[in-house]
TIVOLUM-52789 format. One record per residue (C-alpha): x, y, z; residue in one letter. Coordinates in pm, whole numbers, plus 50000, padded with zeros to 5 digits. Example, Ala and Ser with C-alpha at 12.3 -4.5 7.8 and 13.67 -1.06 7.14 Angstrom:
512304955050780A;513674989450714S;
//
This chain:
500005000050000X;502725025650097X;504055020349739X;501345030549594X;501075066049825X;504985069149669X;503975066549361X;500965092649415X;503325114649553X;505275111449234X;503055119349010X;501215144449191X;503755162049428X;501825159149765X;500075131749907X;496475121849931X;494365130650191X;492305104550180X;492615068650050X;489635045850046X;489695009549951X;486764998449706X;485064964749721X;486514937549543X;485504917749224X;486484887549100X;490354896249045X;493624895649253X;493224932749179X;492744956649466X;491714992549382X;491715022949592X;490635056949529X;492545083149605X;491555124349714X;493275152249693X;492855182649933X;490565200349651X;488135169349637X;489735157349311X;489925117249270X;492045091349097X;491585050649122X;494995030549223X;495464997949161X;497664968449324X;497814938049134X;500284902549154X;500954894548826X;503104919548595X;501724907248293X;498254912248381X;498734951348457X;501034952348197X;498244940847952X;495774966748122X;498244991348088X;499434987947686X;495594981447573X;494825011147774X;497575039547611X;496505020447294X;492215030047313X;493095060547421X;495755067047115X;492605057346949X;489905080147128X;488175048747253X;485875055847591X;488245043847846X;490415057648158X;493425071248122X;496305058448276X;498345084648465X;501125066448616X;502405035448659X;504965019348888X;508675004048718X;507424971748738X;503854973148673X;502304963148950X;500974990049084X;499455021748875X;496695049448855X;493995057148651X;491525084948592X;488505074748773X;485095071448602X;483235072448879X;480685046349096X;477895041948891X;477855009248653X;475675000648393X;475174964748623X;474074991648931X;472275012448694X;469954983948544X;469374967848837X;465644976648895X;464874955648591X;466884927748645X;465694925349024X;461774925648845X;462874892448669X;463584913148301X;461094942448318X;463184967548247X;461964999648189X;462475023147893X;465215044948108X;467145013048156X;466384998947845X;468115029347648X;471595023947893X;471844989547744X;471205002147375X;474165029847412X;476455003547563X;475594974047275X;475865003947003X;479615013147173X;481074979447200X;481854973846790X;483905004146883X;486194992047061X;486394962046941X;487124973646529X;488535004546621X;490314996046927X;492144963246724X;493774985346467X;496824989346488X;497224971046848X;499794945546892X;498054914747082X;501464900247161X;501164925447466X;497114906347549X;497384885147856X;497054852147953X;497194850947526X;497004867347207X;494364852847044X;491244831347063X;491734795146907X;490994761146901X;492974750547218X;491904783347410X;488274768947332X;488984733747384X;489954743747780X;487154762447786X;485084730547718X;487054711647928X;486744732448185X;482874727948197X;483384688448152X;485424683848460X;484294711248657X;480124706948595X;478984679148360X;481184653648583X;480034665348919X;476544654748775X;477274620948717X;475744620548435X;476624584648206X;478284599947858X;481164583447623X;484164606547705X;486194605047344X;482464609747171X;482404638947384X;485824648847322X;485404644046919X;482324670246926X;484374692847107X;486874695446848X;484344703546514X;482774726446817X;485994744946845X;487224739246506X;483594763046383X;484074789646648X;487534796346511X;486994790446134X;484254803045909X;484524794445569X;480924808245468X;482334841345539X;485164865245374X;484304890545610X;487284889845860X;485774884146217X;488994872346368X;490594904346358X;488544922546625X;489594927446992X;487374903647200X;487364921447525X;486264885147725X;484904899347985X;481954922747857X;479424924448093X;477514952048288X;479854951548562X;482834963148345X;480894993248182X;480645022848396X;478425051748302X;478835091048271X;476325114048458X;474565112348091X;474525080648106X;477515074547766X;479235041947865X;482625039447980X;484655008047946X;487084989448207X;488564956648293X;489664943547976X;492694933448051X;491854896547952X;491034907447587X;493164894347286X;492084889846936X;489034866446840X;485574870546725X;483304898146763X;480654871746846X;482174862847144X;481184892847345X;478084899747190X;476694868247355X;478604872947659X;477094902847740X;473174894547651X;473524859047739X;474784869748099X;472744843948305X;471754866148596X;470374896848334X;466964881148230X;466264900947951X;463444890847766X;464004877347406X;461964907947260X;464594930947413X;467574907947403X;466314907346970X;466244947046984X;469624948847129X;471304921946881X;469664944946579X;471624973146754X;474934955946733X;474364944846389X;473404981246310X;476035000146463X;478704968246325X;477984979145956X;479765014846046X;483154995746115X;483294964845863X;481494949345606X;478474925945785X;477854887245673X;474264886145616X;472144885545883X;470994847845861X;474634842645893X;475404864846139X;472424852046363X;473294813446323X;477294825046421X;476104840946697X;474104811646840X;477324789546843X;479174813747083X;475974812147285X;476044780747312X;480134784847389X;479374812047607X;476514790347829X;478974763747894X;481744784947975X;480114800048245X;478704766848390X;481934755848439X;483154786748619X;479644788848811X;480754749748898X;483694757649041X;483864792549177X;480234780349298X;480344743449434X;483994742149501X;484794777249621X;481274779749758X;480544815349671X;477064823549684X;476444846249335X;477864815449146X;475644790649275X;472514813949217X;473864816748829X;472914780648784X;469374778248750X;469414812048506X;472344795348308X;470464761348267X;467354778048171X;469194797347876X;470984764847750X;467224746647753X;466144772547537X;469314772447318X;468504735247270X;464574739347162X;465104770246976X;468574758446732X;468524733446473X;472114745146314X;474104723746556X;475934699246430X;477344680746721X;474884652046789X;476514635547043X;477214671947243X;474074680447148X;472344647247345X;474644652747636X;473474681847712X;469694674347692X;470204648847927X;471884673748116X;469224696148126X;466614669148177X;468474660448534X;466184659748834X;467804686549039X;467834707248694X;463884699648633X;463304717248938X;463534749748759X;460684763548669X;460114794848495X;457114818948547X;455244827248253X;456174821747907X;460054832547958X;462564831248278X;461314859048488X;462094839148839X;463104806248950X;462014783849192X;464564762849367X;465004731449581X;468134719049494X;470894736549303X;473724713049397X;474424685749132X;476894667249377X;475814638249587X;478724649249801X;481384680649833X;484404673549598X;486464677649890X;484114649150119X;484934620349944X;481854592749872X;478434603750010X;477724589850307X;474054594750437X;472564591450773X;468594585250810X;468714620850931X;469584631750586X;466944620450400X;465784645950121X;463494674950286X;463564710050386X;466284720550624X;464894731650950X;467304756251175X;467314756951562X;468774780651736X;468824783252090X;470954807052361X;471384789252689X;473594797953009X;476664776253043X;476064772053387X;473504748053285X;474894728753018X;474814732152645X;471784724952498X;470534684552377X;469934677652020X;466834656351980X;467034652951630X;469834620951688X;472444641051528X;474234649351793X;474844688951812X;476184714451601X;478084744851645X;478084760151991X;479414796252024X;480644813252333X;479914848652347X;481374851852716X;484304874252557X;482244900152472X;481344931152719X;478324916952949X;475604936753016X;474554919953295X;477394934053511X;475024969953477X;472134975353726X;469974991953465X;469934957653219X;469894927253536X;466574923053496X;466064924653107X;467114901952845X;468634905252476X;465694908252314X;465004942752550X;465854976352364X;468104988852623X;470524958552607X;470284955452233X;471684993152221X;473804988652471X;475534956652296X;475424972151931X;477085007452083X;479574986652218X;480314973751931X;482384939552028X;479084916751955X;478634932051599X;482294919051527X;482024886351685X;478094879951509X;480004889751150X;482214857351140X;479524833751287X;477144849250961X;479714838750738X;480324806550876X;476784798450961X;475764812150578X;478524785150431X;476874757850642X;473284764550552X;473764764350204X;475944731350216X;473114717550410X;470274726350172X;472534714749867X;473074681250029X;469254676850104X;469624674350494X;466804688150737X;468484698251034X;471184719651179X;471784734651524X;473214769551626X;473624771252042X;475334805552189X;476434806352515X;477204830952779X;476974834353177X;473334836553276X;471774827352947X;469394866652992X;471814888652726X;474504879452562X;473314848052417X;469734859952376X;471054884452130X;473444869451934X;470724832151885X;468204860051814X;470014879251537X;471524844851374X;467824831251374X;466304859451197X;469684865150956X;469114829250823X;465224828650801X;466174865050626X;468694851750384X;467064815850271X;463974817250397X;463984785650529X;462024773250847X;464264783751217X;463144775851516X;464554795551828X;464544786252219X;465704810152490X;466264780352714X;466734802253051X;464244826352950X;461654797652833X;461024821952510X;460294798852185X;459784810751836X;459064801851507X;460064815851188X;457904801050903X;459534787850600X;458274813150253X;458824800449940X;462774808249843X;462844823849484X;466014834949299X;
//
């Protein structure tokens, strides 16, 4: 961090008065924003890898050579790894739409002009922004081709379709893979030279950030390298979590094509439309592989909810395409798609606007478990929660669902109440102690690492189909502490998966229960 204050002080001869770190994305990037004493704000960035900056750094001196809508960048460390850039602001096209997406693809006519202005932009910088750019400087490679695919497919093979177990012939598989990738990276039909374009990779609405009127702004394209203009066209409208709804998602491909023809000649638009739906279909099982293992294996939470959109885009890939010519592939993945804990998935009205879910998890047990073993308590159900507080003067709580316990917290480090005549004879649940314990502070920090724990362990348990798990917290007298902390786990759960928890003050002989709802994503 102080290196990147030096090199602040370098390039603007005093240093900041204020440095604020900004929340993270998917990267091993961390970025900071930086304020002057007039108010005046630039974005730093720390990164590991050289070559990664590096990339960001020559692709971003090249767009702006070119005029292209992208920070500047206005200083940059010897080696690379650190460097700052103009900063476009907070706002994001993916914060800026997010009214529409949240009403299942309704988006309104404000929101649906942002996403016109940003499809119109992207040929842009992607014919524009490849002339004259040498891709040897693109990172982790130069171009897209048939082995850059054939990982790609791979990488949903090992990483989703096997954690399935789901029967297929693995060198059928393998020999669709290869016409797959041999079409995405060849097309004869067509003179027109899509392979010479700058395939930014990672267009989405995350990556666009928006001017107050609204013109987009691009980042995070470090990843780009020369491929198909294709590519990011269905990247960014086949984005499992957007829901837009076909009529919008048709408007917005007739914008691309559109705005294309004012950069290069266009392939007619039956060709163009039966190109793009092979990097759709690319696209969709790209992203299930990276949903299957930044989801099931790293068990992060927006992953996992990407699965039921993502399957419910490649089921209507399937019904709507006849052009495919990968039989085998193309069985796989209707089988795929047939699979009980996929059939779940049901959309609401005539396209996805919501899903219902039971089961997202297509493992029988974590990668990491070894077999499945199952217990008669973990027969397929609902998960129930119980969470009780209890004084451990009296012993921690019994399970009586026969499995034994769960986790048991002590919250006996934190400052007591109790100790105070005003709160002796009222309880956690009692306004006075709950200010008391939240202007203290100390409970807030302990209660943030049981969420994330408990969170981790809830959604295991409702992937693996088991009904019960048990929260206990502990303090002294069982009145405060305790009460508090099983109070605000109880309703944090019920909050977060609306699933059935069921909470006992055991000294205080308080029960409650907090009614399942029906758990849409």
């Amino acid at each position: 961090m102080q290196k990147l204050i030096d090199l602040y002080r370098q390039w603007k001869g005093a240093e900041p008065a204020n440095v604020h770190q900004l929340a993270g994305a998917g990267s091993n990037r961390s970025y900071f924003r930086l304020t002057d004493q007039d108010g005046q704000t630039v974005i730093g960035v720390i990164g590991t890898s050289r070559d990664e900056n590096h990339a960001f750094i020559y692709l971003t001196e090249h767009f702006s050579r070119r005029k292209l809508p992208v920070p500047e960048v206005l200083a940059a460390s010897d080696d690379e790894l650190r460097y700052l850039q103009t900063d476009l602001g907070s706002v994001s096209l993916f914060d800026a739409v997010r009214g529409g997406r949240e009403a299942g693809g309704r988006y309104t006519l404000k929101e649906q002009e942002l996403l016109r202005k940003t499809i119109r932009e992207l040929p842009n910088i992607q014919i524009r922004g490849a002339r004259g750019l040498d891709f040897s400087n693109c990172y982790p490679q130069a171009e897209f081709n048939v082995d850059s695919v054939l990982f790609d497919l791979n990488y949903f093979k090992y990483c989703f379709l096997k954690a399935t177990e789901l029967d297929f012939h693995e060198l059928k598989l393998e020999a669709d893979f290869r016409l797959f990738a041999k079409d995405l990276t060849t097309d004869t039909d067509n003179p027109v030279p899509e392979m010479e374009c700058f395939l930014y990779r990672d267009f989405q609405a995350r990556n666009v950030m928006l001017d107050p009127e609204g013109n987009p702004r691009f980042i995070d394209y470090q990843g780009g390298r020369k491929g198909p203009y294709y590519y990011d066209l269905a990247s960014f409208l086949w984005q499992a979590s957007a829901k837009y709804p076909h009529k919008l998602r048709r408007e917005l491909v007739y914008e691309y094509y559109n705005s294309l023809k004012n950069y290069i000649e266009v392939p007619p638009a039956r060709h163009f439309a039966n190109r793009l739906s092979l990097f759709v279909l690319f696209r969709t099982l790209q992203v299930l592989g990276a949903y299957g293992f930044r989801g099931y294996y790293e068990q992060k939470k927006h992953f996992i909810e990407s699965i039921p959109p993502a399957i419910h885009n490649l089921r209507e890939l399937l019904a709507s395409s006849s052009q495919f010519h990968y039989p085998y592939l193309m069985d796989v993945l209707r089988q795929l798609t047939e699979l009980p804990q996929y059939a779940q998935i049901e959309t609401i009205g005539s396209r996805a606007d919501g899903y219902k879910i039971t089961d997202l998890n297509p493992y029988k047990a974590h990668p990491q478990d070894g077999p499945a073993t199952f217990s008669k308590y973990d027969a397929q159900g609902p998960l129930v929660v119980r969470v009780f507080s209890f004084s451990f003067t009296k012993g921690i709580p019994e399970d009586e669902s026969g499995n034994g316990g769960g986790y048991v917290f002590d919250c006996r480090s934190t400052h007591n109440p109790g100790r105070y005549e005003p709160y002796k004879k009222l309880t956690g649940l009692d306004e006075p102690v709950i200010r008391f314990l939240e202007d203290d502070g100390e409970i807030l920090t302990f209660l943030d690492s049981v969420y994330k724990l408990a969170d981790a362990h809830v959604r295991r348990y409702i992937q693996r189909g088991f009904t019960s798990l048990m929260f206990c917290f502990g303090c002294t007298g069982g009145q405060h502490r305790s009460v508090y902390s099983a109070q605000h786990l109880a309703e944090h759960i019920h909050e977060k998966f609306g699933i059935e928890v069921r909470i006992c003050h055991r000294e205080q002989h308080i029960t409650q229960t907090l009614e399942a709802r029906q758990h849409e994503v």
